[in-house]
C-alpha positions as CSV (number, residue, x, y, z in Angstrom):
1,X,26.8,33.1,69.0
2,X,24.0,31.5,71.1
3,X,22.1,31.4,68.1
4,X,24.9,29.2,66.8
5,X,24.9,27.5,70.1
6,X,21.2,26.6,70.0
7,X,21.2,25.4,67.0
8,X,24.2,23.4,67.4
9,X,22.6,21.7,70.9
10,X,19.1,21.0,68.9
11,X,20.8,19.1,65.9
12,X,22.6,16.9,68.7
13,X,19.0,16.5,71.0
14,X,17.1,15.7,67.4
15,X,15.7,12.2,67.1
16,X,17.1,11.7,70.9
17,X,14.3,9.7,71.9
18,X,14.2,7.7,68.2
19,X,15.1,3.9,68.6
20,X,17.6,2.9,66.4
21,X,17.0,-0.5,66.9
22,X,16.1,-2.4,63.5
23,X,12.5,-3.4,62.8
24,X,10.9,-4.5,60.1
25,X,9.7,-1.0,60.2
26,X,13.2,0.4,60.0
27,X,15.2,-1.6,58.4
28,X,16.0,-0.5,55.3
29,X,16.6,-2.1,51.9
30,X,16.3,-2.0,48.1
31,X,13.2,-4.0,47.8
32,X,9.8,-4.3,49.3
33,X,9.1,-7.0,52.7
34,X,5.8,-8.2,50.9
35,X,3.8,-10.5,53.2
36,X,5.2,-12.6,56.2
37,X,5.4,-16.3,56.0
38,X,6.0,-17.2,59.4
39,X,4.9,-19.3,61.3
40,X,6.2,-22.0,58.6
41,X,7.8,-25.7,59.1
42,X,10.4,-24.1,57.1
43,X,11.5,-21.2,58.9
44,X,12.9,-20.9,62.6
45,X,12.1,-17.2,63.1
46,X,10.2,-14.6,61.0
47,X,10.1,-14.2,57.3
48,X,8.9,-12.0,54.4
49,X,8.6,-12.7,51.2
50,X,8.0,-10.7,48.2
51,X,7.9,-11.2,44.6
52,X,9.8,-9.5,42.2
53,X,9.7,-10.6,38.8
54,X,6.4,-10.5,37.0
55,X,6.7,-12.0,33.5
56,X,6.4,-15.9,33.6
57,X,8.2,-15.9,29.9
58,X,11.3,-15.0,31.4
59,X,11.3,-18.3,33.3
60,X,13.6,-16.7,36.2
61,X,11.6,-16.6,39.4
62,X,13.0,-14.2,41.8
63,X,11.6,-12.9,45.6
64,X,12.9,-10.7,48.0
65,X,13.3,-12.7,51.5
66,X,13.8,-10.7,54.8
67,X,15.1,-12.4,57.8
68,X,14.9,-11.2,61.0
69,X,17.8,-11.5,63.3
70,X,18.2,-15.3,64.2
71,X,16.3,-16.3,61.5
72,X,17.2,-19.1,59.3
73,X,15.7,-21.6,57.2
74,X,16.0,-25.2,57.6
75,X,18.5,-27.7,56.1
76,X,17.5,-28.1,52.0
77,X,18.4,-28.6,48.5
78,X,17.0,-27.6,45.0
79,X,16.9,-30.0,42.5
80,X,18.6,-27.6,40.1
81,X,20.1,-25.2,42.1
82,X,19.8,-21.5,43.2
83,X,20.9,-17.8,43.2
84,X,20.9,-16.1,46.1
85,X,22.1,-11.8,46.1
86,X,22.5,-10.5,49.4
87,X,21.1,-6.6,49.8
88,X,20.6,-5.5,53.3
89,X,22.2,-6.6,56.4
90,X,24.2,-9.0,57.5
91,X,23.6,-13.1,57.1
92,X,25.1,-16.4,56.6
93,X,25.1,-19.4,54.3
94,X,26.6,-22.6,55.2
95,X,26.4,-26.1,52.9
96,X,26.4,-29.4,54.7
97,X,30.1,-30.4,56.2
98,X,31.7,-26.8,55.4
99,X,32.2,-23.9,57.3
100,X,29.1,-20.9,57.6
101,X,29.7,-18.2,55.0
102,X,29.5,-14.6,56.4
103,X,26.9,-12.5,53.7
104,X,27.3,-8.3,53.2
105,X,24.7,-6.4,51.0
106,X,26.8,-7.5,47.0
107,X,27.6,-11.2,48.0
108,X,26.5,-13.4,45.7
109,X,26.0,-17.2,46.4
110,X,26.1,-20.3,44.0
111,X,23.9,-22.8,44.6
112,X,24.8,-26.1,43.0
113,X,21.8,-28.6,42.2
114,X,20.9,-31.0,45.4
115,X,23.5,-29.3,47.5
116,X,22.5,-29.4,51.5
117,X,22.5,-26.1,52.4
118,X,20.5,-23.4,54.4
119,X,20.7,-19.1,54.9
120,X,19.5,-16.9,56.8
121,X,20.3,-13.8,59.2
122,X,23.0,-12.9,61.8
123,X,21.8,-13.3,65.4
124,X,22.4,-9.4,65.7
125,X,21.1,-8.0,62.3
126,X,18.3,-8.0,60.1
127,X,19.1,-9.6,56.5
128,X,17.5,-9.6,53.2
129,X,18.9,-11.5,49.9
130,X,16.9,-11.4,46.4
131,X,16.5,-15.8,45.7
132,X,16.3,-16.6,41.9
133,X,15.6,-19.8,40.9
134,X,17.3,-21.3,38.6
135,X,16.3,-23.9,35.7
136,X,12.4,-23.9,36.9
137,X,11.1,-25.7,34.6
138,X,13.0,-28.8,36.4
139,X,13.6,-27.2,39.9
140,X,11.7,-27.7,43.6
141,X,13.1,-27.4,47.3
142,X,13.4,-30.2,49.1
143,X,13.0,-29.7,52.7
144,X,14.7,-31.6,55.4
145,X,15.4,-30.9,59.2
146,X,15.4,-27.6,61.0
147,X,18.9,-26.0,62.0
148,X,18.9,-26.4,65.5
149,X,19.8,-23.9,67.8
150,X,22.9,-25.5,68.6
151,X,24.0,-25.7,64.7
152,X,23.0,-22.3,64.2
153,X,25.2,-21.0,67.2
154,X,28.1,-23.0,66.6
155,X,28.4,-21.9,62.4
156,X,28.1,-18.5,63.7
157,X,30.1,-18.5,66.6
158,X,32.7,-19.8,64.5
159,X,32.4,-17.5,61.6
160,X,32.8,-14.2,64.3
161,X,35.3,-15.4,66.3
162,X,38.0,-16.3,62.8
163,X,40.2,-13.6,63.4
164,X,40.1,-13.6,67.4
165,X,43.9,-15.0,68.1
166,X,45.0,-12.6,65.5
167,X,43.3,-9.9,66.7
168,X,44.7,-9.7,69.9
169,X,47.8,-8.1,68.6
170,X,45.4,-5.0,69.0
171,X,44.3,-4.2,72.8
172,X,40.6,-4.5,73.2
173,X,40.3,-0.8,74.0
174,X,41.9,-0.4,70.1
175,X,39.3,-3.1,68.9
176,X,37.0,-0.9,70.4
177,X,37.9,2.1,68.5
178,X,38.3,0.3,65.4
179,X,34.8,-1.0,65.5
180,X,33.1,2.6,66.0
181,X,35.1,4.3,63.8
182,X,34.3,1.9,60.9
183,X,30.8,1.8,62.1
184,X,30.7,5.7,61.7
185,X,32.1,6.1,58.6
186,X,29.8,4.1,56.8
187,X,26.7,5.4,59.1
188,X,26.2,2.2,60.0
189,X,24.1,2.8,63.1
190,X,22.6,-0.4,64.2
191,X,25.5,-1.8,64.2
192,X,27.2,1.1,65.6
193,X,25.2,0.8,69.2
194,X,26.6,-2.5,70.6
195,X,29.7,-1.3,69.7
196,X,29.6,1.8,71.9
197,X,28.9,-0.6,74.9
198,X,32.1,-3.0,74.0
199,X,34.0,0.6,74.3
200,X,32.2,1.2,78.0
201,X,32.7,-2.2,79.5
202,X,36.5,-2.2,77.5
203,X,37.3,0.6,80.0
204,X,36.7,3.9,77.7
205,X,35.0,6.8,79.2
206,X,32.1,8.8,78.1
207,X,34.0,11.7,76.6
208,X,37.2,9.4,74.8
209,X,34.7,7.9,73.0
210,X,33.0,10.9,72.3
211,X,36.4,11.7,71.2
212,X,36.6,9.4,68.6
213,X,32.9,10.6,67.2
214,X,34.1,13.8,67.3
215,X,37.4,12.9,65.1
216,X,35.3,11.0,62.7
217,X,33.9,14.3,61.3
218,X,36.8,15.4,59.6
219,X,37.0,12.3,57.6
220,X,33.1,11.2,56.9
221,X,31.0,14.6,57.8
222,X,29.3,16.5,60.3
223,X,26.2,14.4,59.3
224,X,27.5,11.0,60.4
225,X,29.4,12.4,63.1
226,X,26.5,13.8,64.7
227,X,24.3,10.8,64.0
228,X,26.9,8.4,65.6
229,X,27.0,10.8,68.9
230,X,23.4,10.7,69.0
231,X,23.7,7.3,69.0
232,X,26.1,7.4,72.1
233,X,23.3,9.3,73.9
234,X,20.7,7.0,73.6
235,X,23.1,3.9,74.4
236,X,24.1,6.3,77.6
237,X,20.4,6.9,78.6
238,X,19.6,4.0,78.3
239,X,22.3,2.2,80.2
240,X,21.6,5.0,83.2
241,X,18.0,3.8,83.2
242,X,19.4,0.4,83.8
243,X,21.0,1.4,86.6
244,X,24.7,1.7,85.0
245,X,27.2,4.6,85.7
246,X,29.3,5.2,83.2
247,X,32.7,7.2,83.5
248,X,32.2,10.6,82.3
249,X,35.9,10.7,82.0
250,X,38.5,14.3,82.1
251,X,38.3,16.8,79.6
252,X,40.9,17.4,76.7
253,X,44.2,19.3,78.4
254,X,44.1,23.5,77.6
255,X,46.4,23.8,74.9
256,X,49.3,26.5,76.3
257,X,51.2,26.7,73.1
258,X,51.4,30.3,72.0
259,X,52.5,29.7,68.3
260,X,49.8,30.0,65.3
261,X,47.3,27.1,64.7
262,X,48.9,26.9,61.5
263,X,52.6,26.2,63.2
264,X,51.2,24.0,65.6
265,X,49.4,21.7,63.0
266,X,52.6,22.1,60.3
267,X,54.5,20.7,63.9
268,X,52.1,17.9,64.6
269,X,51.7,17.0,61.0
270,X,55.6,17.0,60.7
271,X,55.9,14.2,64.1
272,X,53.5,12.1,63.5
273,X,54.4,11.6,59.4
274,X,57.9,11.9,59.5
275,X,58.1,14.2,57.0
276,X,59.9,17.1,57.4
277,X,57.8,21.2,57.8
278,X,59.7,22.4,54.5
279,X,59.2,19.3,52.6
280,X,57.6,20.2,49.5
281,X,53.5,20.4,49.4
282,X,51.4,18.2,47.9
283,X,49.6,18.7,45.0
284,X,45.9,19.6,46.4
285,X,48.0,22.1,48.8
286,X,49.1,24.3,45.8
287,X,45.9,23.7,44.0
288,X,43.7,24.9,46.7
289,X,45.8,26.4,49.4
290,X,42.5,27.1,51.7
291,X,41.8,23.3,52.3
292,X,45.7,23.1,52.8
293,X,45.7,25.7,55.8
294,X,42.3,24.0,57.1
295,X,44.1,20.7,57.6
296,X,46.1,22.4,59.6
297,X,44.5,24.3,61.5
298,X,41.9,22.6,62.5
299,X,42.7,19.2,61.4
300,X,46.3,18.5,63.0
301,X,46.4,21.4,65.4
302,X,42.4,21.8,67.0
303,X,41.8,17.8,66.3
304,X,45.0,16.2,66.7
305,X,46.0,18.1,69.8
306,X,43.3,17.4,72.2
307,X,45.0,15.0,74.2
308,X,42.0,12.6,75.1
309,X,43.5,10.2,72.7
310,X,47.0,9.2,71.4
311,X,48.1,10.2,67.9
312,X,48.4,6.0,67.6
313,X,44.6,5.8,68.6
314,X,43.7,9.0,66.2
315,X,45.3,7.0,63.2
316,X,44.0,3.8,63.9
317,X,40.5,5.5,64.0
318,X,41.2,7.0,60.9
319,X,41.9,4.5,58.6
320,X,38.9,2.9,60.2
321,X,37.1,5.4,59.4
322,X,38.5,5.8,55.9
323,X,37.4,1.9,55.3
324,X,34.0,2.8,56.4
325,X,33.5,5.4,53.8
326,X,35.1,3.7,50.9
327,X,36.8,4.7,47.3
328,X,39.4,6.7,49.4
329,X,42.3,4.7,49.0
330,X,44.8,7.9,48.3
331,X,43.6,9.1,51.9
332,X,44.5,5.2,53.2
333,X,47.9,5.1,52.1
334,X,48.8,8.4,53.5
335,X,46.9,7.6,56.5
336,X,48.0,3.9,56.7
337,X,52.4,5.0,56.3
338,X,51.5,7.5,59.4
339,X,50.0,4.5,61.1
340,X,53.5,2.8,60.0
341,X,55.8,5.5,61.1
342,X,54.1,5.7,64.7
343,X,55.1,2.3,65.2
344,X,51.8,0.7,64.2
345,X,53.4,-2.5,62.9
346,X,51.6,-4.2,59.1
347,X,50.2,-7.0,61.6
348,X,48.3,-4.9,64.2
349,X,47.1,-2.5,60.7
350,X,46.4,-6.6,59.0
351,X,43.9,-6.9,62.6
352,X,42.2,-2.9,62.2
353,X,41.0,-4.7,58.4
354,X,40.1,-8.2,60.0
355,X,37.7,-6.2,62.4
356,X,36.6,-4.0,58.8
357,X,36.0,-7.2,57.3
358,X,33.5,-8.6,59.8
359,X,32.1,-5.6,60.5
360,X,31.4,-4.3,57.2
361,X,32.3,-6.7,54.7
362,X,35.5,-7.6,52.3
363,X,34.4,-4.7,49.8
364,X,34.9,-2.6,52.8
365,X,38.2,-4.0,53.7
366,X,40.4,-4.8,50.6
367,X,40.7,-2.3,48.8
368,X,42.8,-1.4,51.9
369,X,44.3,-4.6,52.3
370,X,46.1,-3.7,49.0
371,X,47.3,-0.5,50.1
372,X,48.5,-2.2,53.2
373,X,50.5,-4.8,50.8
374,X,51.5,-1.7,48.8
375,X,53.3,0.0,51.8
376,X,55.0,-3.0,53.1
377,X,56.6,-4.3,50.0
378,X,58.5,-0.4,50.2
379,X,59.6,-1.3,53.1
């Protein structure tokens, strides 16, 4: 037992003094940085650029560019267009007159010839799209004026803040766990740090959002579980070295049921879905009636009854969660008509995906969206 109990506390203290702060160190993506351009008329930030296609017969020119965050490039056009593959992080791409385009790692962007245009990073996160040029043999840049500041804050501004009216149908302290559960079920650390300190200053304490760590293991791993709380503890440390206090907060209630873990989860399971203890069991359950007793177990009874957060809060950090991982969708929609039977209305469940969306991307958050449509439409 304390063998189990050291190693347990070492895998929680390991990398406890890492930064997890991107640099162009640490930031990690498909293709190499190759050499830095900046300082450049071009450029309002730092840049790397590094060719990637080799053979000048194939007439298609292509480079990786990495943006740090804040970077951009200035106003231009190319006199027969451009193809531009986002890989890594998060960016944006706005055309003269229209509104900034958010960018996820698989966005793809058409470039029209002598379109006004320029791209570049999110002022919180590292970016990195591969550029091919198209038609070269008839093609150059033509540069105009630098994105000011100003331009730069109001396209992004704008972009982030699309869904904030309709969000609000969520309270911020549900935003809050929406945003780190998604973040934790992709492993999306980075991102995952200013999101712990939205949940402080929204009001949570130390241990309910250790709570919702904790819960994201049975969905996406110990792994990313543990890397998200060791996350928390450097966004804790650091905050104390700034002279913050945070809430530790109470501890979960002692549980003073004296039925089996199996009864109590078959209980919790049956309240929160609706459906009834002797309904009949799903497939998986009479396939492989271990996992089935797991669930639970330890799933609806250990997890589920710790009372540091509401079975409405556990759900709505679960389908986060779910989004985050991806290609679970048969998870979702049970997941998603438990969020719907606890009263979770299709708009405030519409607002969890609008979060997943700018968080993570629409590859992230429609395939849910559909499941979502799915589930209304029986109702």
């Amino acid at each position: 037992m304390k063998i189990s109990n050291l190693f347990f506390m070492a895998m929680l203290c390991v990398s406890s003094a890492t930064a997890y702060a991107q640099t162009v160190e640490t930031f990690r993506q498909p293709y190499p940085f190759g050499g830095k351009l900046s300082p450049t008329p071009n450029f309002t930030g730092e840049v790397w650029l590094a060719p990637l296609s080799e053979l000048k017969e194939l007439n298609v020119p292509m480079a990786n560019v990495t943006f740090e965050p804040g970077c951009r490039n200035s106003w231009h056009s190319h006199k027969a267009g451009q193809l531009l593959i986002a890989t890594a992080g998060i960016g944006y791409y706005q055309e003269k007159g229209q509104p900034a385009r958010r960018l996820y790692p698989g966005d793809i962007v058409e470039i029209a010839p002598d379109v006004v245009h320029w791209h570049g990073a999110a002022p919180d996160s590292w970016f990195a799209h591969v550029a091919i040029t198209t038609n070269p043999q008839a093609n150059a840049a033509v540069w105009l004026n630098s994105v000011s500041d100003e331009q730069y804050s109001k396209a992004t501004t704008e972009s982030e803040n699309r869904y904030v009216e309709a969000n609000k149908v969520l309270t911020v302290r549900e935003q809050a766990i929406v945003a780190i559960a998604s973040y934790t079920g992709k492993g999306d650390l980075n991102h995952l740090k200013p999101a712990l300190v939205e949940a402080l200053e929204a009001g949570m304490t130390i241990n309910e959002i250790n709570e919702v760590l904790i819960h994201s293991y049975a969905y996406c791993g110990f792994p990313r579980s543990l890397r998200a709380i060791q996350t928390f503890m450097q966004v804790v440390d650091e905050r104390k070295a700034n002279g913050m206090s945070d809430p530790v907060g109470r501890e979960a209630s002692i549980i003073k049921d004296n039925n089996s873990r199996y009864e109590r989860g078959c209980d919790v399971l049956a309240e929160i879905s609706g459906v009834p203890i002797d309904a009949p069991k799903a497939g998986y359950a009479v396939f492989a009636p271990t996992i089935e007793r797991f669930l639970k177990e330890h799933l609806f009874a250990d997890l589920f009854e710790r009372d540091l957060l509401t079975y409405r809060e556990r759900e709505l950090a679960t389908v986060s969660i779910l989004a985050g991982v991806g290609g679970v969708e048969p998870m979702a929609v049970g997941h998603m008509s438990i969020c719907l039977h606890l009263g979770i209305t299709a708009e405030q469940l519409s607002a969890l995906l609008n979060i997943v969306e700018m968080n993570l991307g629409k590859t992230y958050s429609e395939p849910l969206r559909g499941v979502l449509n799915q589930l209304t439409k029986k109702q």
